[in-house]
N, C-alpha and C positions, 0 to 999 in steps of 0.2 A: 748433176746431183738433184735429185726428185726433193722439193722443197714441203710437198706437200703433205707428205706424213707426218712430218713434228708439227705441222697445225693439228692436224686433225688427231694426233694423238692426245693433244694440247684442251684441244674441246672435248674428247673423250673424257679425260681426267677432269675438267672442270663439271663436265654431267654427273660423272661419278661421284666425287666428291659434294655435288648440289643435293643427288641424290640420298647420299649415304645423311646429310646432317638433313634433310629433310625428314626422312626414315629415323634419326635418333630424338629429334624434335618433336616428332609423335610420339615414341616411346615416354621421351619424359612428359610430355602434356599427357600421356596417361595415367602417370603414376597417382594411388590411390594411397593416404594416408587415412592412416589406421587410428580409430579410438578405440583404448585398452583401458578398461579400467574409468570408466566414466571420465575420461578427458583425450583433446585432439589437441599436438602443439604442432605448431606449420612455421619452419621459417622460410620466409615470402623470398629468398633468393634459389630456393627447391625448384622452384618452376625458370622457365627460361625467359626474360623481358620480353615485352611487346611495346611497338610503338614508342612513347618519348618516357616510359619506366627507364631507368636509368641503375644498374647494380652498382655500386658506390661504397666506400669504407672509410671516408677521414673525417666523421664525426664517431667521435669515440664513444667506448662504452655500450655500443652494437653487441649481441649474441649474434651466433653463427660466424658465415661469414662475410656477410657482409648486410645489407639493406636496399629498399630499393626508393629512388627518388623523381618523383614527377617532375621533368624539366622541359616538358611542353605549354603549351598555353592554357590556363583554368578554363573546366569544366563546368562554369555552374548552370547551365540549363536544362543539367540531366545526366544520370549513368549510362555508362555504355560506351563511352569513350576509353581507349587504351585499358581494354578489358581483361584481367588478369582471372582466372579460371585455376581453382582448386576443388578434387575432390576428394572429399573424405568417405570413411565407410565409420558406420555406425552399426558396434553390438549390441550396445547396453540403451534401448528407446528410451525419452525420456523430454526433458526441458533440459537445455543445456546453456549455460550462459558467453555469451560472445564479448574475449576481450582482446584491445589490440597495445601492442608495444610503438607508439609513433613520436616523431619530432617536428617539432616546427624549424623549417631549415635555415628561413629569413625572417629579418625582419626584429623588431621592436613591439609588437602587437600581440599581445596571446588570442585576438579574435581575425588573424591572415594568417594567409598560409598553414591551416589550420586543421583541413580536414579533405573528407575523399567521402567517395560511393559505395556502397555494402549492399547486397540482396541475395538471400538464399530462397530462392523461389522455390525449390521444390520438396522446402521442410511445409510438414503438416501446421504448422502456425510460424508465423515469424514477425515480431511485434516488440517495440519500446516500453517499459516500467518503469515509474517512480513509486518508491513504498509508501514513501512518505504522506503522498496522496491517494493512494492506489489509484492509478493514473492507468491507463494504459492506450497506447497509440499505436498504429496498423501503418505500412507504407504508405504513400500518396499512389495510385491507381493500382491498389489491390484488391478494390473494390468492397473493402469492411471500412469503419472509420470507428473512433476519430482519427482523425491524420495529425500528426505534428505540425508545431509551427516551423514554419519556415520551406525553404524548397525540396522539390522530393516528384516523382513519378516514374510510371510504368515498373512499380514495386521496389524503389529503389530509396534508401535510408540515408539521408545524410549523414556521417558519424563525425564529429569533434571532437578536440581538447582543448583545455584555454591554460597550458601550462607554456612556458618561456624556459628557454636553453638546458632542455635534461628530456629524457627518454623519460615518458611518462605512459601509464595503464590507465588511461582515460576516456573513454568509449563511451557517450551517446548521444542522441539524436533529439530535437527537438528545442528550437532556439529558446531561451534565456526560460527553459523549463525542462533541464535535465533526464534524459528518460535511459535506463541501461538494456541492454540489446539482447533479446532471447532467441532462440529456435527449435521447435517441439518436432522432435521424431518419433512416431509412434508405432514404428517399425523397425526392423535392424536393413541395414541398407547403403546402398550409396548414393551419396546426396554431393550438389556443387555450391558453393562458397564463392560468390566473385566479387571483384573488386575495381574499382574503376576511378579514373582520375578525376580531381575537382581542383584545389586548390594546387598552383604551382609550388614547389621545393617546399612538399609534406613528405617527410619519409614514414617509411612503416617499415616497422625489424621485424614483425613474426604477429601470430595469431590465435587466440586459444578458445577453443570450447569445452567447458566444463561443467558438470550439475553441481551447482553450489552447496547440497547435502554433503559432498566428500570432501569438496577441497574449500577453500581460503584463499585471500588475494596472493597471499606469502607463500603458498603449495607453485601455484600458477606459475608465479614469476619466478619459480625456479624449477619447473618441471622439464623434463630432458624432450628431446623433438618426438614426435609418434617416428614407429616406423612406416615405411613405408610399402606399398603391394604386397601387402603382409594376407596371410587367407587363413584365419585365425579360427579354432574349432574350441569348444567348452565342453569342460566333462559332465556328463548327466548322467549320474548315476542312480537316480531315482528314475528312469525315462520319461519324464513328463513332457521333453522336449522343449524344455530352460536348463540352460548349462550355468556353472558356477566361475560365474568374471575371472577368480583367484586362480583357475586350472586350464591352462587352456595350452595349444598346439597348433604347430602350423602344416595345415593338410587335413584332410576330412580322414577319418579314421573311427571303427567301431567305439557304443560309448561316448561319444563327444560329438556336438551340436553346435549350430551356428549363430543360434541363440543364445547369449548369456542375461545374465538379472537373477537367477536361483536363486535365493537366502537361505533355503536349508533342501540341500541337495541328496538327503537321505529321507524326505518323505513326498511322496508325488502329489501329496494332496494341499503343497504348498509351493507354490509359484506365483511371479506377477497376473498371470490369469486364473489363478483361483478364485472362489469367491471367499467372501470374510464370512466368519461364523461368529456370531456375537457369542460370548460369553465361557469360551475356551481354552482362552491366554492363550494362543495360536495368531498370529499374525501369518494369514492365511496368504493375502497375495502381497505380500512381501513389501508391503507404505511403510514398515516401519511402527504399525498399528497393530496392538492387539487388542479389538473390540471387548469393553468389558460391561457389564450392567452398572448404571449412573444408578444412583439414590435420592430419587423424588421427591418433593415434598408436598401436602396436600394444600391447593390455595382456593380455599373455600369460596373467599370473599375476591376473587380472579384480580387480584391487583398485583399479580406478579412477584408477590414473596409470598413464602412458604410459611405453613407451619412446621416446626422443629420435632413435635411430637409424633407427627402421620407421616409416615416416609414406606416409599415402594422400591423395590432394587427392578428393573428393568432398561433391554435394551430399546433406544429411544423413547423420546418424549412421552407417559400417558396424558390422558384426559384429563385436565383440571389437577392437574401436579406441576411443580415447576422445579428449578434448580438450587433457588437462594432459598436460602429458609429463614431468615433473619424477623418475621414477620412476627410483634408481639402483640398483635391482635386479629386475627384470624376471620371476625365474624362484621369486619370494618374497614371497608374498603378506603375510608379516609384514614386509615391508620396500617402507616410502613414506613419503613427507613430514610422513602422519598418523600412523604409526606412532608407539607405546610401545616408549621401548628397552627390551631385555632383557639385565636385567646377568648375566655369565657367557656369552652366547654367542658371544662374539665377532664378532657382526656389526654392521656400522652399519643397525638398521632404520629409524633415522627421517631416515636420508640426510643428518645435518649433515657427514659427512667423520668422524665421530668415532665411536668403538666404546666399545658400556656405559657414554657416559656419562651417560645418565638414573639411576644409578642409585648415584649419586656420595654424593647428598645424601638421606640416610633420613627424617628427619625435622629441623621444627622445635620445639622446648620452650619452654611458660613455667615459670621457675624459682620456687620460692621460697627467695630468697636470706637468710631466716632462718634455716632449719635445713638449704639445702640438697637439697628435696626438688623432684621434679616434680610441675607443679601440671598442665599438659594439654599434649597438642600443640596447635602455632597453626595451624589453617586459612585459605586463602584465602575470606575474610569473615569470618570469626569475629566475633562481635561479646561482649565480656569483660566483664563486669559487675564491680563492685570491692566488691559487699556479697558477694557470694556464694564471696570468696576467700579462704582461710586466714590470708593477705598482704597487706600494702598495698607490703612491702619484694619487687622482684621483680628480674627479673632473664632475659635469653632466651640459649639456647645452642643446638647447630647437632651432629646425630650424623650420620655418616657410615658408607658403607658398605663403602668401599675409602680404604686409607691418601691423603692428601690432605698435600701442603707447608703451604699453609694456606688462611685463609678470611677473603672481602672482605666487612665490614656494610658498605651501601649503607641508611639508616632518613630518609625524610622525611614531613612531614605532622606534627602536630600538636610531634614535636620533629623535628631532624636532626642528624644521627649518624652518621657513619663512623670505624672499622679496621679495623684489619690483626691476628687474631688465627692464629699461627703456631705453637701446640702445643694440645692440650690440656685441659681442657674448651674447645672454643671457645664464650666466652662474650663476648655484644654489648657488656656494662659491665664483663667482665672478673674476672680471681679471682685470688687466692692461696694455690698450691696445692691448688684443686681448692674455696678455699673463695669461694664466688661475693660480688661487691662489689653494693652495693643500690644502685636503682632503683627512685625512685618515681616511676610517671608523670605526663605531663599528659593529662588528660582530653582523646579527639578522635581523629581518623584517621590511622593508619600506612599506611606503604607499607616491605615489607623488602622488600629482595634480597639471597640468598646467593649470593656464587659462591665455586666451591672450587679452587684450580690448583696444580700439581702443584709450584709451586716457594713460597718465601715471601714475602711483601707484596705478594700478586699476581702473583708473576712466573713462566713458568713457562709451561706449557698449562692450558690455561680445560677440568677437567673435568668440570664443572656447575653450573648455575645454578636458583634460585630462587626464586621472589616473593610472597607473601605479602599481602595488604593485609587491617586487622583495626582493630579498634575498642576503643577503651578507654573507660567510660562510668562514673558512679558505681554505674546498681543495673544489675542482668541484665533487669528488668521497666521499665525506662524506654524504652526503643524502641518504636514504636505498632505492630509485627507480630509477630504470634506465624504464624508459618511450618507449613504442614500439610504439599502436598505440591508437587512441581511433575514436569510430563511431557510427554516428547518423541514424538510419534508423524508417522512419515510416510506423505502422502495425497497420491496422483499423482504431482509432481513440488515438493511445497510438504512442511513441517515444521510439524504444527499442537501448540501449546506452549499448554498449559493449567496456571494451579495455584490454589493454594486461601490464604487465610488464614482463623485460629481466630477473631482479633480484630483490629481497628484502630483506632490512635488518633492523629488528626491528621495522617493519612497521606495526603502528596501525588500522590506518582505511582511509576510503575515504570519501569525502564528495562529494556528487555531486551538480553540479548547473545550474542554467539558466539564464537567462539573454533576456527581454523581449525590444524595442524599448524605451530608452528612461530612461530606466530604470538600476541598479546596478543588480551584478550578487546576487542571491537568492538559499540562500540550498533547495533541492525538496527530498530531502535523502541521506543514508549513506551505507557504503557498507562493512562490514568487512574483512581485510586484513588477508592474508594468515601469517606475519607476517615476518617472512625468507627461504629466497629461493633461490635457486641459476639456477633454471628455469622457462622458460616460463608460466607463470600467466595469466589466464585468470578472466574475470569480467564482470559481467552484473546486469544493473536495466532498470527497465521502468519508465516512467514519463507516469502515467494514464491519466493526465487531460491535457497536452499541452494547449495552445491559440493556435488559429490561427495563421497564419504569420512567419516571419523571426525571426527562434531563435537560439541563442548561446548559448552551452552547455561546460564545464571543469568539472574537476573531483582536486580536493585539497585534496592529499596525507597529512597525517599528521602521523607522527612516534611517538614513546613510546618517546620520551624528549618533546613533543607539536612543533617542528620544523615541517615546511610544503614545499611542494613543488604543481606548477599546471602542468595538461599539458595542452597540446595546445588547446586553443578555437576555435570549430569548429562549423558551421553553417549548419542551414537544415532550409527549408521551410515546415513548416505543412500546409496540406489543412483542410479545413473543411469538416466533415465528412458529407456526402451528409444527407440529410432527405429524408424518404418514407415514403406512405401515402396509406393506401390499405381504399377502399370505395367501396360501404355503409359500415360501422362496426359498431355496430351488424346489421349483415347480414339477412337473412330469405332463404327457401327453392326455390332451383329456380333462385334466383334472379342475376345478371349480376353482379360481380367483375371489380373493375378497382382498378391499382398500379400505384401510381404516382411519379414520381424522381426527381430530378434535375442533372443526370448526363449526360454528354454532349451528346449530336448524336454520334452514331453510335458504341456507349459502351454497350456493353453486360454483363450479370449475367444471373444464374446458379438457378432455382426457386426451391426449395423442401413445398412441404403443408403435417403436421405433426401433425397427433390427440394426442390430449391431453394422449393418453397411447403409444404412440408414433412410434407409425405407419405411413410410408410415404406413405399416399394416392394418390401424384399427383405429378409431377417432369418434369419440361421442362428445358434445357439445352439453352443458346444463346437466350437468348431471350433481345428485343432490350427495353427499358427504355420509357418514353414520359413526359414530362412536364407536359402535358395537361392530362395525365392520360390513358393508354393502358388497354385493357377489357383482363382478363385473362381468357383462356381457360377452366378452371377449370370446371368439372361436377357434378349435385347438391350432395348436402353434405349433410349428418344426423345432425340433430342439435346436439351441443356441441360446444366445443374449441378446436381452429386450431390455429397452430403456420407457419406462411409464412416465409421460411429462404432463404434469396439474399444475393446472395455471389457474389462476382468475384474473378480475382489473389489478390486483395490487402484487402478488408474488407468483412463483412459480418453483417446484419443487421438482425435481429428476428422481422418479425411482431405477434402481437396478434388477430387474429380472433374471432367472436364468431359468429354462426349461430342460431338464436333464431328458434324453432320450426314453 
């Protein structure tokens, strides 16, 4: 009996078989999941495991069927390791935001076993955000920066959660300063998603990318999975070649396009590539915008508020017009809404209706009401240390600069406390004849208000007011910040706010704030703290959207017990960001350009004209600005889209060109 055949039949069937899952192995590593509808859901057991990913299901409460979990040795010196590979196809271009379903598998720690590797290299941007600073950070060797803290390269994003025993949407990058995870496609296409090992026994249940315009965390987390190798066609029935998201089919077929994003798919001269037409109620290429004429107002005296009476309806900025019109004096540049009164001139500059009365209330005092003497002014934050005072016995009173009926304390937060003191030394606990009654505090935060009016127990006309907020502590050195510097600088049309501390101890976070004319001081963001330190700290955020005018900025330390401290309130004037105006737009072949400014005579920028694949065609250096509109040099141009970018040392402006054939 020939033994030899059932081997070799034996090895046949094992080729065959190696063969056959080799061959379905690819098929599924091809499969392409589909975004419909402005969002992709992937669950991560779709694809087939690599390396020590591990498919798994006895941690409950998983969607699909099941998860997958790293049970090989941590990754932390880089992605690339046990590399999982998804690709998606994308209709609708756009920003999309990246969220993942993961668990922490071991452990007692929400900062182990905690996190994995992310990078989609071949979306058009792909970058970390915090709103709350508008932060933004670039992979480590993507070659943009800034990079995240913490480890990271050859484009690859650390992502974490700091959540314990439950399935949490918790997605981002950049250690102990939160940043959430985007990727800009500005194409319809297929793009890859990969993911790679870091921390051991991290599971991940699934994957979503979404434009955060349609959906919500709550949409997300209960959207059903994309399909998949889907070949999805959108009906365009205007032909402009943008189909409509809502109508679509699978197969190419007359009528339907492989583009979607239409908003209004019955007129062709509205698409994501049209241009916008000011003043049409048309929201031309489909932002969600329909460009209308703003109404101007004239700021004669250029201090950035308006008059109420001179108004211009046009699209963008004119010349010597602004947006606020709040201005009741037009012809006085020391008189607006931001304005410091000036006592003795007799004008109202800061437009309450009231004249000199900033200048009502001189200062605030702490006393020492054992002998009587001044121990400091109180500033707004002060923070008082009680080793470092002459007194434990104290006592506050209120000088003034102009005769006053009397003065309202308004004192809450650690105690509360109001009267009516109507001669005299005005003092918050009161004297007799001049000799002040003691006060000993309770440790913890105040809030004063003075106000001072012209009659007594309040009554009368209100001719200033006051506020104070301050700290009473046992030592001067028990507060975890010692305060170096802090500063306002303005860059294009943003407020970039940097400051320093010496040391820190047990310090949570920062708050920052503003403070507009007229107005209380307002959080604009936060800033997370280093925590303890025993050097030089540095810190930065921006303020994207400033106002116009004279503003005051602090930063309100707050440590791990919710105890705070400020620093010092400092001032900057924002200008208003100039307006240009590049005409005819849409242009044609041939025809004469003109750029119009409002930057003063004899101010120069720096011109670059840049086609739409982004090649600089044309570039003059020093070129001088005109109100009235200066003809620019430029030579005729192939139709398409031109981007005009003017720059100087401080800002820089992007116009949008089109030259119609």
């Amino acid at each position: 009996m020939n033994k030899a055949r059932p081997l070799y039949f034996r090895l046949s069937l094992l080729l065959l078989l190696f063969t056959l899952s080799l061959w379905n192995s690819r098929l599924f590593a091809q499969n392409v999941y589909c975004e419909v509808g402005e969002i992709v859901v992937v669950e991560m057991e779709a694809q087939p495991t690599v390396s020590d990913w591990q498919l798994q299901s006895d941690t409950a409460d998983y969607s699909g069927t099941g998860y997958f979990v790293w049970e090989g040795t941590p990754k932390y010196g880089g992605g690339g390791a046990g590399l999982l590979s998804y690709s998606i196809k994308i209709a609708n271009p756009g920003t999309y935001r990246f969220q993942w379903r993961t668990h922490i598998g071991n452990g007692t720690q929400n900062t182990e076993h905690n996190d994995a590797w992310l990078r989609i290299s071949d979306a058009d941007d792909f970058y970390g955000y915090r709103a709350s600073t508008n932060s933004t950070v670039y992979p480590k060797g993507s070659g943009k920066t800034p990079n995240p803290e913490g480890a990271g390269g050859a484009g690859w994003f650390k992502i974490y959660m700091n959540t314990l025993y439950a399935w949490e949407w918790n997605t981002n990058t950049s250690d102990a300063d939160p940043h959430a995870i985007y990727a800009v496609f500005n194409s319809p296409g297929i793009y890859t998603v990969e993911i790679s090992a870091r921390s051991d026994r991290f599971l991940i249940d699934k994957f979503v990318l979404y434009k955060e315009a349609s959906y919500n965390l709550f949409a997300v987390k209960n959207a059903p999975a994309s399909p998949i190798n889907c070949d999805f066609y959108y009906q365009d029935i205007d032909g402009d070649g943008w189909g409509n998201p809502a109508v679509y089919v699978t197969g190419a077929q007359a009528g339907y396009v492989g583009v979607a994003g239409d908003c209004v798919d019955n007129d062709s001269t509205v698409n994501p590539g049209a241009v916008e037409i000011c003043g049409n109620a048309i929201d031309e290429n489909c932002d969600g915008i329909a460009e209308m004429p703003t109404t101007w107002y004239e700021d004669y005296d250029n201090d950035g508020y308006g008059n109420s009476a001179i108004t211009l309806s046009f699209c963008g900025q004119p010349a010597g017009y602004v947006a606020d019109s709040t201005d009741c004096n037009d012809s006085l540049a020391t008189a607006n809404p931001n304005a410091n009164e000036i006592p003795g001139d007799g004008i109202d500059n800061n437009c309450n209706g009231q004249v000199d009365e900033a200048g009502t209330i001189n200062s605030i005092r702490l006393i020492n009401s054992t002998d009587d003497t001044i121990i400091q002014n109180i500033e707004d934050g002060d923070v008082i240390g009680m080793n470092v005072l002459p007194s434990s016995e104290l006592n506050i009173d209120v000088i003034t600069n102009v005769a006053v009926g009397g003065i309202v304390f308004t004192m809450t937060g650690a105690e509360t406390y109001t009267v009516n003191e109507n001669t005299a030394p005005y003092a918050l606990f009161g004297d007799n004849g001049g000799d002040y009654k003691v006060w000993n505090p309770t440790m913890g935060n105040y809030t004063l208000i003075v106000d001072a009016y012209s009659g007594k127990n309040g009554g009368g006309t209100l001719l200033g007011s006051v506020t104070v907020n301050f700290t009473i502590q046992p030592t001067a050195s028990s507060f975890p910040v010692n305060w170096l510097g802090f500063e306002a600088k303005q860059l294009d049309n943003q407020v970039n706010l940097t400051w320093q501390t010496a040391s820190e101890q047990n310090n949570s976070h920062f708050i920052v704030e503003r403070k507009e004319a007229n107005q209380a001081f307002q959080q604009i963001g936060d800033v997370q703290a280093k925590g303890n330190s025993s050097q030089v700290s540095s810190y930065q955020m921006v303020d994207p959207t400033p106002p116009a005018g004279i503003l005051q900025y602090r930063v309100k330390q707050i440590d791990l017990d919710g105890k705070f401290s400020y620093s010092q309130a400092i001032e900057i004037r924002v200008e208003a960001f100039e307006a240009l105006q590049l005409f005819p737009n849409p242009s044609g072949p041939g025809k004469t350009l003109y750029l119009q400014g409002n930057l003063s005579q004899g101010r120069e920028v720096n011109l670059s004209l840049i086609s739409s694949t982004g090649q600089v065609v044309w570039q003059q250096d020093r070129f001088s600005l005109s109100d009235q509109g200066k003809m620019l040099p430029i030579p005729t141009l192939a139709a398409g889209m031109y981007f005009l970018r003017v720059q100087n040392t401080y800002k820089m402006q992007v116009l949008k060109l089109v030259v119609n054939p």
